[in-house]
C-alpha positions in Angstrom: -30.9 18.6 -14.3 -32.6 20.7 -16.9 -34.3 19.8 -20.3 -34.8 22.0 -23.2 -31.3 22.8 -25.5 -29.4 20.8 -22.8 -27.5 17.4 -24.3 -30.3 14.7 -24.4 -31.2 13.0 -20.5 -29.8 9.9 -20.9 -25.6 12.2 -21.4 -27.1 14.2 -18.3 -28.0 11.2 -16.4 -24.9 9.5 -16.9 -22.4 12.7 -16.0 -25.1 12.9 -13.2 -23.9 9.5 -11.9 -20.4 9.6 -12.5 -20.1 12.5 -9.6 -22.6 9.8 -7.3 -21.5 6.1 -7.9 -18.0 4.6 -8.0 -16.5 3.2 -10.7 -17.0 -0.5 -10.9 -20.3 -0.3 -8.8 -21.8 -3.5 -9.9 -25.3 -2.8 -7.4 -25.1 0.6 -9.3 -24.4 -1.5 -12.9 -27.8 -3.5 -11.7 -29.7 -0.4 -11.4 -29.1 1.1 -15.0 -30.2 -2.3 -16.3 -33.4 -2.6 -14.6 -35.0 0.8 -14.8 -32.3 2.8 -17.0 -29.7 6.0 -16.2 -32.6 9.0 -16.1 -34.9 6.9 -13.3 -32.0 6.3 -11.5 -30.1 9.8 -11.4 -34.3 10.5 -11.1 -34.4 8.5 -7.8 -31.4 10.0 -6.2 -31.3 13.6 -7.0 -34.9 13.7 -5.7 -34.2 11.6 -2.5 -36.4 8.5 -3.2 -37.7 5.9 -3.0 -35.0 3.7 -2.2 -32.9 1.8 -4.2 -32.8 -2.0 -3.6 -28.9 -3.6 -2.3 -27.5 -0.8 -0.4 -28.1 0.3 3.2 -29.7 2.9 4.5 -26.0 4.5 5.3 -24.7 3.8 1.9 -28.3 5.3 0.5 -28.0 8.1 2.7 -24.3 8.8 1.6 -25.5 8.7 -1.8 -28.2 11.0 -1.8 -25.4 13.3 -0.3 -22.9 12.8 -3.0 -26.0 13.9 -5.4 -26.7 16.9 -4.0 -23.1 18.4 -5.4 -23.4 17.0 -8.9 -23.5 19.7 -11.6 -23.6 17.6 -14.7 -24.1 21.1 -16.7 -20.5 22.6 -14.8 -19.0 19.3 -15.9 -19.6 19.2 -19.7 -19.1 22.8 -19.8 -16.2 22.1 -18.1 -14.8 19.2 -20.6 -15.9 20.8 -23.8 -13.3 24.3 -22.4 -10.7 21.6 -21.7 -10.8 19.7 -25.3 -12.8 16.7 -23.6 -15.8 15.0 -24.9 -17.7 12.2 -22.7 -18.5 9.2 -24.5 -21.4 6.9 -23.1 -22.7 3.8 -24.2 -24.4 3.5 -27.5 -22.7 6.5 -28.6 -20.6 5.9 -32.3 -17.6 6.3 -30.6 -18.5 3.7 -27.5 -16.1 0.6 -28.0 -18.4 -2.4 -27.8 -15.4 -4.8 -25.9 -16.2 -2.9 -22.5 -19.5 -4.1 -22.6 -18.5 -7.5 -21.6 -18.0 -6.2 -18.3 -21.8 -6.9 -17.6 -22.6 -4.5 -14.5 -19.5 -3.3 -13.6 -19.5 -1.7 -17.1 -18.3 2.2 -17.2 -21.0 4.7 -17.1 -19.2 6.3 -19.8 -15.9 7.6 -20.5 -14.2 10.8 -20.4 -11.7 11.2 -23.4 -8.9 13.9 -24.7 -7.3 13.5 -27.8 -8.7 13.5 -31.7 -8.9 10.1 -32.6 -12.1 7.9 -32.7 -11.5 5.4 -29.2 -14.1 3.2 -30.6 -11.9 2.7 -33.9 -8.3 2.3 -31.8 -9.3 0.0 -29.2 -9.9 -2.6 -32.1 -6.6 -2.8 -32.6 -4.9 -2.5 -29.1 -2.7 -4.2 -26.3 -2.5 -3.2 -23.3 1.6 -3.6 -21.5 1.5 -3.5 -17.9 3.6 -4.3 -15.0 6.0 -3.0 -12.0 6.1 0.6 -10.7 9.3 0.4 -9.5 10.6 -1.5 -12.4 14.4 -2.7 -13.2 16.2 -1.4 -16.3 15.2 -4.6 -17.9 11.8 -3.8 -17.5 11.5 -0.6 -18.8 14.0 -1.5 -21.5 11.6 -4.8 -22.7 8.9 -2.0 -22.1 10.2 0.4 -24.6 11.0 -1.8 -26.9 7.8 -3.8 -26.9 5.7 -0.4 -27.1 7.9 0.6 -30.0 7.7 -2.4 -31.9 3.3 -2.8 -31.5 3.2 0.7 -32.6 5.3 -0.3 -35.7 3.1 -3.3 -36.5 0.3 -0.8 -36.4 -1.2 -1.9 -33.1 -2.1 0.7 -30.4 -0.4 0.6 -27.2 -2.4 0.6 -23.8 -1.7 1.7 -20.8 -2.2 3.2 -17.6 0.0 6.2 -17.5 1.9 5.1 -14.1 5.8 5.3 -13.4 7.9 2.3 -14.5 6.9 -0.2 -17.2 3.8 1.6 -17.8 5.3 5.5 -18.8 8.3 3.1 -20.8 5.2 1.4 -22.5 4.1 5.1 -23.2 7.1 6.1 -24.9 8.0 3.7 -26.9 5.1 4.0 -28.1 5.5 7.5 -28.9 9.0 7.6 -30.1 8.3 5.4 -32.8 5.3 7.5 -33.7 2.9 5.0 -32.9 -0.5 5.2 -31.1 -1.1 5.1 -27.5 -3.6 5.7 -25.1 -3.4 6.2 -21.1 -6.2 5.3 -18.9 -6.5 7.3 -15.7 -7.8 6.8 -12.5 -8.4 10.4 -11.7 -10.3 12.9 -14.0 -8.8 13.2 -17.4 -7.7 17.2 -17.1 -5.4 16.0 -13.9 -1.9 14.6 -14.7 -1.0 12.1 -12.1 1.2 10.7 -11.4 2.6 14.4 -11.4 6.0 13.8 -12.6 4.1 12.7 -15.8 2.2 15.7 -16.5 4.5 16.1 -19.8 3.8 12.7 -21.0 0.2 12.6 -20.3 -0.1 16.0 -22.7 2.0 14.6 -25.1 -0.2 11.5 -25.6 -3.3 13.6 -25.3 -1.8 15.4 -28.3 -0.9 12.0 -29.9 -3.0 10.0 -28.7 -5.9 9.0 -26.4 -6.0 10.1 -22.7 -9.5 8.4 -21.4 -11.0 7.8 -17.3 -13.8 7.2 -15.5 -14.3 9.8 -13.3 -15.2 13.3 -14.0 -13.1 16.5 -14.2 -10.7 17.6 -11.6 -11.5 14.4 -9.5 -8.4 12.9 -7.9 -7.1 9.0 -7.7 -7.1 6.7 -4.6 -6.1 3.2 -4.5 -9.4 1.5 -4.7 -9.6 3.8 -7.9 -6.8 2.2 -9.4 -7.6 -1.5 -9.1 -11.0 -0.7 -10.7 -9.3 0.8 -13.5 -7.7 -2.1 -14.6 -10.8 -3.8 -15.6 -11.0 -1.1 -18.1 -7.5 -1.9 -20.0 -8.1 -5.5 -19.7 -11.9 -5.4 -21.4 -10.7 -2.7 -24.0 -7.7 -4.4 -25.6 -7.3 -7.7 -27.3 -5.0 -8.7 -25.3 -2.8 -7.8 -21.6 1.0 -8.4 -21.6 2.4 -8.1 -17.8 6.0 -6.6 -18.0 7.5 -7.2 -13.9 5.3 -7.7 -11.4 5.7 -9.0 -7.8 3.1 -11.4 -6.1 0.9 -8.6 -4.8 0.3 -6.3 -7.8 -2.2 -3.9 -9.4 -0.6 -5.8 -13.0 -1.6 -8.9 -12.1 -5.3 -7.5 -11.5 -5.6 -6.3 -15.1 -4.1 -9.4 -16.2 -6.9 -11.5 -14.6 -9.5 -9.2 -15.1 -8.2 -10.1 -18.6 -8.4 -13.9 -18.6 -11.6 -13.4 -17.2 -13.3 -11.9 -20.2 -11.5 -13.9 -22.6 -8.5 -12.0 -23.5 -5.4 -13.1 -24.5 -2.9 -12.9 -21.5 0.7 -12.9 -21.6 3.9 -12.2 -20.1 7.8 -11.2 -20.4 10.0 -13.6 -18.6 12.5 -12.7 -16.8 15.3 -13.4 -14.2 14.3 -16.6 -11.9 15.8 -14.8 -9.3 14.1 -11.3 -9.0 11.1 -10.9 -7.1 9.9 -8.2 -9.6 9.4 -11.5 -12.2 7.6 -13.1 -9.7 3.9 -13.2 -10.2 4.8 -12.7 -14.4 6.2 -16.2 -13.4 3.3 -17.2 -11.6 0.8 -16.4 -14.7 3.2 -17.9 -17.2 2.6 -21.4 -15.4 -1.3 -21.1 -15.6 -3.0 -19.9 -18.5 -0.7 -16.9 -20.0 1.8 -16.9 -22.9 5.3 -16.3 -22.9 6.2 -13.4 -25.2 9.4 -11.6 -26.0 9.0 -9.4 -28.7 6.2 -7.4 -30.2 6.1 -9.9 -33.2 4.7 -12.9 -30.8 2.4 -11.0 -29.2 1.2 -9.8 -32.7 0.8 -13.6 -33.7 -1.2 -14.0 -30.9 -4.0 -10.8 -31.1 -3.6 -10.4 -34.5 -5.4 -12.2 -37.7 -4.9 -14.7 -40.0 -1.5 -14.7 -41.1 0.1 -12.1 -38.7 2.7 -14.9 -37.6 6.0 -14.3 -35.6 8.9 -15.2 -38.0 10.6 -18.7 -37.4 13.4 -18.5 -34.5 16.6 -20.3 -35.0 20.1 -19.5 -34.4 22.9 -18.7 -37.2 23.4 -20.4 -40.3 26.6 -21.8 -39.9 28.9 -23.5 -42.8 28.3 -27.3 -42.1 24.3 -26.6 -42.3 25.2 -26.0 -45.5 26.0 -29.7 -46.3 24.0 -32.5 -48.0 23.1 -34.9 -44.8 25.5 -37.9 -46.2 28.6 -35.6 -45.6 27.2 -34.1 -42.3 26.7 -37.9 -41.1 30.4 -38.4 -42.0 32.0 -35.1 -40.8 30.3 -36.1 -37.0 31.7 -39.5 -37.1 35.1 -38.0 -37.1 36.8 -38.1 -33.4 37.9 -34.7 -32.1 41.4 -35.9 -31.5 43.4 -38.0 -33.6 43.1 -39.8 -37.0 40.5 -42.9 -38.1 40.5 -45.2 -40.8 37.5 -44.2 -43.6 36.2 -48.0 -42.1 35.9 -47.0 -39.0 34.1 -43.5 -40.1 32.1 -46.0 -42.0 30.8 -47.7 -39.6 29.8 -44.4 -37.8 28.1 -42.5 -40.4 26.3 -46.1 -41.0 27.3 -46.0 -44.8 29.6 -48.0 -46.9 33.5 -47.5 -46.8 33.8 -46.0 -50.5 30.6 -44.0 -49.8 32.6 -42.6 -46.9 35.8 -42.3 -48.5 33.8 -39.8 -51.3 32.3 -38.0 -48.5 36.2 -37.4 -47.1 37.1 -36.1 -50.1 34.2 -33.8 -50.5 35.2 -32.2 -46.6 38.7 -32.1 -47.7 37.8 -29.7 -50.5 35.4 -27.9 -48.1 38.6 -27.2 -45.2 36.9 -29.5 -42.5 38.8 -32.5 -43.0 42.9 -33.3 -43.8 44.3 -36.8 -44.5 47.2 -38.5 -42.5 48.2 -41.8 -44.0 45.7 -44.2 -43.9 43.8 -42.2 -41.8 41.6 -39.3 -41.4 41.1 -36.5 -39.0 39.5 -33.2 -38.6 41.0 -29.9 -39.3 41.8 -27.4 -36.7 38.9 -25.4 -38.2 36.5 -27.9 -38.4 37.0 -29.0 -34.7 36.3 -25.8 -33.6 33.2 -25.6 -35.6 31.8 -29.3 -34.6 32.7 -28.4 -31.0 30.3 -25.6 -30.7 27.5 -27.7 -32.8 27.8 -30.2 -30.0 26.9 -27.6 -27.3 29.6 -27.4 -25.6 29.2 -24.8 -22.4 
């Protein structure tokens, strides 16, 4: 690494270790905090001495790994491809991700204008199955659409199924979104997303790890997930089975504090399965972008009451209401015998008749009263019938 004009040694240092340790590497993370990024890029470009935790294999296969880093090649390399690398400390670093301690990111790699530091205040990250059903990328898309409307930034990590639904909702409600890879930013993967992922780098944020042109693996993506879960306020799991990458971010989440939540869904599927399994610990059950809102948002961002149609008799004064269920459903009753069931007194009832009879619910027979064919109907269904 050279001196002089070059970006300052800590930037250097940092690029330098993103080509050496993985991402995650909490004995790595212990390093930086002891003796700082330019000893420690120091210690291993030059071959020594020894870092403590590792082996001699692991130190060995490090040293290795340094000899090919060209932090130079790789900020060249971002700046011709429209990326920047944003490290900690910078103006742009969001502060959330340093609650991951030592498994904190050496830095990020972004693409896209907007300030990260400034969206990931307001953000939520939407997760869940690969292989989603319908219902899950339709509650995807729909829950993507409707944070981006409430001016909230949608999260996620650019994969098939509820995550590229998340995406585009997003999107197609011209909202703010940002993908978080686990390859190098410039790389599209999966591949059948490369149009997505350019069209949130063009509206959005497209952010990673891992330095340009380097490619995923699986171990990749379950470190990843730390990184939506600390940078967001908050991790909704859309579909997800027992054994899922989701339910990694979603702990990772509860871990640090976050709000965690989840999208019911059928009792029967599989897919619902470990959404099911958070819901009965410590996560929330959500359905629409509004609840998720009243639980990441401020003061005042509440979800609107939920209650089912206003029918006619809600519309009654609580006397006549009393009187109108004391009615049978079949056949006629004397206004003492409604009396007695409304628990009022017989002329009390016999005005309330009158008022119903006005109103269509109730007709009168003789002596007696009985409900309307209307009203029947109506009372039926208020007594929840199946």
């Amino acid at each position: 690494m050279s001196g002089g004009d070059d970006p300052d040694r800590e930037l250097l240092a940092r690029v330098f270790l993103g080509r050496v340790l993985e991402p995650g590497d909490e004995v790595g993370g212990r390093w930086l905090r002891d003796l700082g990024a330019v000893e420690v890029a120091r210690r291993l470009r030059d071959g020594g001495p020894q870092l403590v935790g590792v082996t001699d294999k692991r130190w060995a296969g490090l040293l290795a790994r340094a000899q090919q880093a060209e932090p130079e090649k790789d900020l060249a390399a971002a700046q011709g491809g429209g990326m920047r690398f944003v490290a900690p400390g910078d103006g742009e670093w969001p502060g959330q991700l340093d609650d991951l301690g030592d498994a904190r990111p050496l830095g990020l790699w972004v693409r896209g204008r907007p300030s990260l530091r400034m969206w990931a205040l307001r953000s939520v990250a939407v997760v869940g199955a690969r292989a989603c059903t319908e219902y899950g990328a339709h509650m995807a898309a729909t829950l993507g659409a409707g944070l981006a409307e409430h001016g909230w930034v949608v999260v996620s990590g650019g994969a098939y199924g509820v995550d590229g639904a998340a995406h585009r909702g997003a999107l197609g409600a011209g909202g703010a979104t940002v993908a978080v890879l686990a390859c190098g930013v410039d790389r599209a993967y999966p591949r059948g997303h490369t149009e997505l992922i350019a069209r949130i780098a063009e509206q959005g944020l497209v952010i990673g790890e891992l330095p340009p042109g380097d490619h995923p693996s699986p171990s990749r993506f379950i470190v990843r997930n730390r990184v939506i879960a600390a940078l967001t306020r908050g991790t909704v799991v859309i579909e997800a089975a027992y054994r899922s990458g989701s339910l990694v971010t979603a702990r990772a989440a509860q871990r640090l504090g976050r709000h965690t939540m989840g999208v019911p869904g059928p009792a029967t599927s599989g897919l619902s399965a470990g959404v099911h399994e958070l819901l009965r610990g410590e996560a929330e059950l959500v359905t629409d972008a509004a609840e998720v809102v009243e639980l990441v948002g401020g003061m005042g961002e509440l979800a609107p009451d939920r209650r089912g149609p206003v029918l006619p008799r809600d519309l009654l004064a609580p006397g006549a209401r009393r009187v109108l269920a004391a009615l049978p459903g079949r056949g006629a009753v004397p206004p003492d015998e409604v009396a007695r069931g409304a628990q009022t007194t017989q002329d009390d009832a016999i005005a309330r008749l009158y008022e119903l009879r006005s109103l269509g619910y109730v007709e009168r027979h003789g002596d007696g009263w009985k409900l309307t064919r209307q009203a029947m109907i109506s009372v039926r269904g208020g007594r929840g019938r199946c």
